[in-house]
C-alpha positions in Angstrom: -9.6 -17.9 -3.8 -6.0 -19.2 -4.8 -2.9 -17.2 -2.9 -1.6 -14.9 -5.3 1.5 -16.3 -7.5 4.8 -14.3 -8.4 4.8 -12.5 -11.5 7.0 -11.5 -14.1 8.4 -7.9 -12.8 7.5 -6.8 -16.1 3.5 -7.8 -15.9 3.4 -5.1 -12.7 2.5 -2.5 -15.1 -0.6 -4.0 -16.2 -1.9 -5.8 -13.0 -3.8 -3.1 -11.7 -5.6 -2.3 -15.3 -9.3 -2.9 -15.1 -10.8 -5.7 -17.8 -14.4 -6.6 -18.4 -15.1 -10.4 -16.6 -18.4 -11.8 -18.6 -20.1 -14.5 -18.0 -21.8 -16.2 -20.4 -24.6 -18.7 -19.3 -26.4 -19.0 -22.4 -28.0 -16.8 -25.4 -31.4 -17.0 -27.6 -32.9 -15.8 -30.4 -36.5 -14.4 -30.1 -38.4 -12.5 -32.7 -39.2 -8.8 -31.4 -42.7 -9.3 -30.9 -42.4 -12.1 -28.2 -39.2 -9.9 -26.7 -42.1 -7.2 -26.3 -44.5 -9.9 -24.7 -41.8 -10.4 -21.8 -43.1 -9.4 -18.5 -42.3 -10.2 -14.8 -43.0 -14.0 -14.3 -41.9 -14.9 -17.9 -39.2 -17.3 -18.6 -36.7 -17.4 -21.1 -34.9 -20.4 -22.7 -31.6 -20.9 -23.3 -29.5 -22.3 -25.8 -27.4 -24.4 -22.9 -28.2 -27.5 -21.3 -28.5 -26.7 -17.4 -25.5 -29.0 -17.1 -23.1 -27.7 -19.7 -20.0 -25.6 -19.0 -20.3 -21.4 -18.3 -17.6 -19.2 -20.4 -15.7 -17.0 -18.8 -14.7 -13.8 -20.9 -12.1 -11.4 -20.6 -12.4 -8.3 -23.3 -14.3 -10.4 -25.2 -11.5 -13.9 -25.4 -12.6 -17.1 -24.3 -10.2 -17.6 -21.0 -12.2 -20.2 -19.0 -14.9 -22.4 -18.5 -16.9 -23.1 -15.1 -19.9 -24.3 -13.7 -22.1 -21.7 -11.5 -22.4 -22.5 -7.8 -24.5 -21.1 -5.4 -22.5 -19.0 -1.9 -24.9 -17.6 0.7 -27.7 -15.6 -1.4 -25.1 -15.2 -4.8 -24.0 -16.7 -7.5 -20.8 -17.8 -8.2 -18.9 -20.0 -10.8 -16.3 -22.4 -9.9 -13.7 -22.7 -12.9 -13.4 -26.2 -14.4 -11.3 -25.4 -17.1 -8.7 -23.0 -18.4 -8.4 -22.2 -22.0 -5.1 -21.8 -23.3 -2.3 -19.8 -21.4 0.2 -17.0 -21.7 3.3 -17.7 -23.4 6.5 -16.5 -22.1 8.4 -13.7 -23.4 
C-alpha cells in the first residue's frame, strides 16, 4: 500500500466513515431456468474479456479501474487507472 497523504483538516470528519468497496469483474444475463440448472462444477460466462480492466466502486460511483492479481491464496486488484478526482473546495 501507498503511505498515507495529508489531508485537508476538514476531510477528518469523514475519514473514518465506512463506504461499500465493489468490485466488478463482469455480469451476465441468464434466463431463470439455466440460473436453476447451476450446480457445483458449473461455469458461468462473463461479459469481460479475461484481459479487460476490473471497476472499482465506491457507493455505487465509478472511482477506479484495475486489473486482479493473485497474493499468497487471495485475490487482489492492482489499480491501473483513477477515474476523475476530488475538486478542491
Amino acid at each position: 500500500m501507498n503511505p498515507p497523504t495529508e489531508n485537508p483538516s476538514n476531510l477528518d470528519l469523514v475519514l473514518d466513515v465506512p463506504v461499500s468497496l465493489t468490485i466488478e469483474l463482469g455480469g451476465c444475463k441468464l434466463p431463470m431456468r439455466e440460473v436453476l440448472q447451476l450446480c457445483i462444477g458449473s461455469v458461468v460466462q462473463l461479459d469481460k474479456a479475461a484481459d479487460a480492466p476490473i471497476e472499482l466502486n465506491v457507493n455505487g460511483k465509478l472511482i477506479a479501474r484495475g486489473e486482479v492479481v493473485v497474493i499468497e491464496d487471495r485475490y487482489g486488484v492492482k489499480i491501473t487507472e483513477v477515474v476523475g478526482s476530488v475538486a478542491p473546495a
